[in-house]
C-alpha positions in Angstrom: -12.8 -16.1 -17.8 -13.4 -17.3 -21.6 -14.6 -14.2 -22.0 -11.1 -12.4 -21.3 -9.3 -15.5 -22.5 -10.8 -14.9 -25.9 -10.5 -11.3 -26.0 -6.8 -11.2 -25.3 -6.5 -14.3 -27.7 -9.0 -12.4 -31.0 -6.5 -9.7 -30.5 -3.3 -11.5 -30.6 -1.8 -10.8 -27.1 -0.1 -13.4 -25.5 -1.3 -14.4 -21.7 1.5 -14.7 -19.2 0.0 -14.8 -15.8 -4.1 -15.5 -15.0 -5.6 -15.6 -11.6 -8.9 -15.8 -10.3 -11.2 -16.5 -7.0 -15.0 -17.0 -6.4 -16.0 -15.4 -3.1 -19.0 -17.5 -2.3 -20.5 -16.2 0.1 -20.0 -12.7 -0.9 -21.6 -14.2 -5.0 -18.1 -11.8 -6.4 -15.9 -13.1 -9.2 -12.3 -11.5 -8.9 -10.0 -12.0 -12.1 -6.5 -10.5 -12.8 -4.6 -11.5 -16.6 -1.2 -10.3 -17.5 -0.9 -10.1 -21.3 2.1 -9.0 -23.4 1.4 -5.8 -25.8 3.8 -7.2 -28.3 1.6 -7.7 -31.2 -1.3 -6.6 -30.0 -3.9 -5.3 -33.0 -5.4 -2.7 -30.6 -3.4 0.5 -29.2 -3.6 2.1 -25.6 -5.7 4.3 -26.6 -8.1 2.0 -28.3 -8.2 -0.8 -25.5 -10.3 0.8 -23.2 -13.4 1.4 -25.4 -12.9 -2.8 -26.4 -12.4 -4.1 -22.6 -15.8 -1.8 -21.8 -17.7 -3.3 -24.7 -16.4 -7.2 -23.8 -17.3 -5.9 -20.1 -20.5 -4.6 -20.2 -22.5 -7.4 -20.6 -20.9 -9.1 -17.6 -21.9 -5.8 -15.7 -17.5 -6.4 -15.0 -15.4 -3.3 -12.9 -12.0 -3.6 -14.8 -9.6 -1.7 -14.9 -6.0 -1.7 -16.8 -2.0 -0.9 -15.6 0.6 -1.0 -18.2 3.6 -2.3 -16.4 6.0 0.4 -17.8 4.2 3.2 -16.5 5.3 3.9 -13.1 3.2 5.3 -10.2 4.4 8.0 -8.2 5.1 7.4 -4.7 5.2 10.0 -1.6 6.3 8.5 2.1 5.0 10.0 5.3 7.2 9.3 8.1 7.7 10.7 11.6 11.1 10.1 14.1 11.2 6.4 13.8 13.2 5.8 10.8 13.3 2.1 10.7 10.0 1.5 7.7 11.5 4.7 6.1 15.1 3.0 5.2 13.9 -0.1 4.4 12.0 1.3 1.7 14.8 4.0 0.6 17.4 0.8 0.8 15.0 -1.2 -1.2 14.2 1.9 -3.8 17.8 2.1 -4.4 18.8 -1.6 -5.3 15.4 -1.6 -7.8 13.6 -3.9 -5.8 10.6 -1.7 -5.9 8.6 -0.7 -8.8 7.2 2.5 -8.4 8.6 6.2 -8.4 9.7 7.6 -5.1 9.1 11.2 -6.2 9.0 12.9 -1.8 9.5 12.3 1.3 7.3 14.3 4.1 7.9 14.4 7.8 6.2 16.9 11.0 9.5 16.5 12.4 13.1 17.3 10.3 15.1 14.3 11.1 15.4 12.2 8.2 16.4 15.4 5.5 20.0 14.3 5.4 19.5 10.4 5.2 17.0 11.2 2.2 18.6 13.4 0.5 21.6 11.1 0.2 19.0 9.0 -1.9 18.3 11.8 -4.3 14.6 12.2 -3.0 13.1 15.8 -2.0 12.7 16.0 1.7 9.8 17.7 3.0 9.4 19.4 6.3 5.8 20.0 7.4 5.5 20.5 11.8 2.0 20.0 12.8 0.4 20.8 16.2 -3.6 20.2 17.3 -3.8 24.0 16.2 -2.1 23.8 12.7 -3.5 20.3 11.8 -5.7 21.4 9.2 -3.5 23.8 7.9 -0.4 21.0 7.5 -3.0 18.5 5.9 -4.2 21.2 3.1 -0.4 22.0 2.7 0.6 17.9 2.3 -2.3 17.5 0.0 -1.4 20.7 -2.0 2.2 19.1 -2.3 1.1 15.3 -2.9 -0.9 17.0 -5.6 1.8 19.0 -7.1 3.7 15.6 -7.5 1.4 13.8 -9.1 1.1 11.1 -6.4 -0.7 8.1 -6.7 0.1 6.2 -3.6 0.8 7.7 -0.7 3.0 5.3 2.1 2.2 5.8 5.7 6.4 4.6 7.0 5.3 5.0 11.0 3.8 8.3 10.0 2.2 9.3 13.9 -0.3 11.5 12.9 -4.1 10.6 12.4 -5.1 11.7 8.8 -8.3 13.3 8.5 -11.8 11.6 7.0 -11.0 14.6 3.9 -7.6 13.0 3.5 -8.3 9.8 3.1 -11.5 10.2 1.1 -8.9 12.1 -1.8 -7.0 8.7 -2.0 -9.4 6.0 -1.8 -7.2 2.4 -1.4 -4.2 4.1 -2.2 -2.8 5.1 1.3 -1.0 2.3 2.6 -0.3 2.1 6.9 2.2 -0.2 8.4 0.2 -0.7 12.4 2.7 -2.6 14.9 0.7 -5.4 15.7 -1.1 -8.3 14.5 -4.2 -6.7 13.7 -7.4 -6.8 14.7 -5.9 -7.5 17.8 -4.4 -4.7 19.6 -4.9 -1.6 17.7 -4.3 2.1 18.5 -1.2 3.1 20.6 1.1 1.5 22.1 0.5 -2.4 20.6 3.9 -3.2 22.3 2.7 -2.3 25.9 -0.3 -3.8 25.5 0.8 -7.2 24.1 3.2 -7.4 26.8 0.6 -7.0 29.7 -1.6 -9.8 27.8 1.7 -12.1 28.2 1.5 -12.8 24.3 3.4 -15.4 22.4 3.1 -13.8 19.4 3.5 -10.2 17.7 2.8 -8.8 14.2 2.8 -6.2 11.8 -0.3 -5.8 9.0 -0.5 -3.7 6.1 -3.5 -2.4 5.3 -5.0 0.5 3.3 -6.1 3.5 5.7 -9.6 4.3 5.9 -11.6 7.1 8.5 -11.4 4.1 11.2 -8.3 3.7 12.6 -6.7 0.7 11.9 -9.6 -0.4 10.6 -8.7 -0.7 6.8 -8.7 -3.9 5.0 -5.5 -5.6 5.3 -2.8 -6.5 2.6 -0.5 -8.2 4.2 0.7 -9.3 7.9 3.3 -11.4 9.9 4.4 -12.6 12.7 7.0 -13.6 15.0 7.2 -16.0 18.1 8.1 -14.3 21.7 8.2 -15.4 25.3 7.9 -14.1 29.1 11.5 -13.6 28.7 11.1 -10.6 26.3 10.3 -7.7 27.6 8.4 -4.5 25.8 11.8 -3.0 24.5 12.6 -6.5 23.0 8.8 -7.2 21.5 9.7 -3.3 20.0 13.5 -4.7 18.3 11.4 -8.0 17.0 8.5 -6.1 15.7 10.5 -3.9 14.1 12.0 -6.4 11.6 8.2 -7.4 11.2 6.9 -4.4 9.8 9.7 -3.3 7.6 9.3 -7.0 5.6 5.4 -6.7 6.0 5.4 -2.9 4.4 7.4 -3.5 1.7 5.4 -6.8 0.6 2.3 -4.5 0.5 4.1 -1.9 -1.4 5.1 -4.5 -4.0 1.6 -6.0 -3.9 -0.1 -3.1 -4.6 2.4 -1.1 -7.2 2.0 -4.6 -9.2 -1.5 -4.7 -9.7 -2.0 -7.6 -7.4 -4.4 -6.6 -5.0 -8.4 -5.9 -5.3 -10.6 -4.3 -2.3 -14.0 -5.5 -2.2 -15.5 -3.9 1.1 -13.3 -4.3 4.3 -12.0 -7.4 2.8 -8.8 -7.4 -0.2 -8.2 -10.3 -2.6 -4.3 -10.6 -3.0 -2.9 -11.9 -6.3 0.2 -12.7 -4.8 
């Protein structure tokens, strides 16, 4: 910490925001520092080379965002739209940061609602046949787009291992329950037939095990017997479009660090 401190301070930036946490068990130190560029005596270019050389001794993974360059963002969704105009809504009133540069869907129901926003829509079917195929062509087109963080908004497909493995922590899924409990299909159903009293949504970055990714951000919401599986649906609903766009912010601002299947959340 004085480390950093005294970097940032030796180079006349001006700290606005420090956070840290000692992981104990794990023996990790995890650190995040906003500093203002203002009068800063190094450039962009030469901050990198200074941060490894203040690092190294620490044997210290950094890395370093500049707040006014914006990621590109690409959103996967399928039929349900609910996730999907949440995040367009909040894209649109500039509660996002970010770059919304696609949309991408196997099925063509959304291309008029997202086009009203300005965004390309893209149309990609998929069967069990063409599977491979579609993934090489959304890869080819993520890629084309520059995207950096790719939003899984109810997307119903399973993404491949090779997928996943080209955007390591940078896939974000929204699962409909309050995981680890009840994941795969149909959370809803099986919540019900447990007679729970409570349901949730969780975040969490996609990895080759489904739903097994460590988890940004969750919530939850009180039921009873009285609701049945098309009520625990309407409720959940609500749940994972707050719970989504929470992890979205989280993780465009620089606020979240994985550390195996675990995250440490600067919120």
């Amino acid at each position: 910490m004085a480390a950093v401190a005294n970097f940032i301070y030796r180079n006349a930036g001006d700290i606005t925001e420090a956070d840290q946490h000692t992981d104990e068990e794990e023996g990790m130190f995890f650190q995040r520092v906003e500093f203002r560029l203002d009068d800063f005596r190094l450039s962009r270019q030469q901050i990198p080379a200074a941060l490894a050389e203040m690092a190294d001794p620490f044997g210290m993974r950094w890395s370093v965002r500049y707040s006014d360059e914006q990621r590109r963002v690409a959103v996967l969704a399928s039929r349900q739209p609910h996730c999907l105009v949440d995040l367009l809504g909040r894209w649109h009133a500039g509660e996002l940061p970010g770059r919304l540069v696609l949309v991408a869907s196997n099925h063509p129901d959304h291309a008029e609602l997202v086009g009203r926003f300005g965004v390309p829509y893209h149309h990609r079917p998929v069967t069990p046949a063409t599977r491979a195929t579609q993934e090489g062509g959304l890869l080819d087109l993520l890629a084309e787009a520059g995207v950096e963080l790719v939003i899984l908004a109810r997307y119903m497909q399973v993404l491949s291992e090779g997928f996943i493995d080209r955007y390591p922590s940078a896939i974000i899924n929204i699962h409909h329950s309050f995981l680890p409990a009840f994941s795969g299909g149909q959370p809803y159903l099986k919540a019900h037939a447990r007679g729970v009293k409570l349901i949730g949504a969780t975040a969490h970055y996609a990895t080759a095990e489904l739903d097994q990714g460590p988890i940004i951000e969750q919530d939850t919401a009180r039921v009873s017997h009285r609701d049945g599986v098309t009520d625990l649906a309407r409720i959940g609903r609500d749940l994972e479009t707050v719970v989504l766009a929470r992890a979205v912010r989280l993780h465009l601002s620089d606020r979240v660090l994985v550390y195996g299947h675990k995250t440490i959340v600067f919120a």
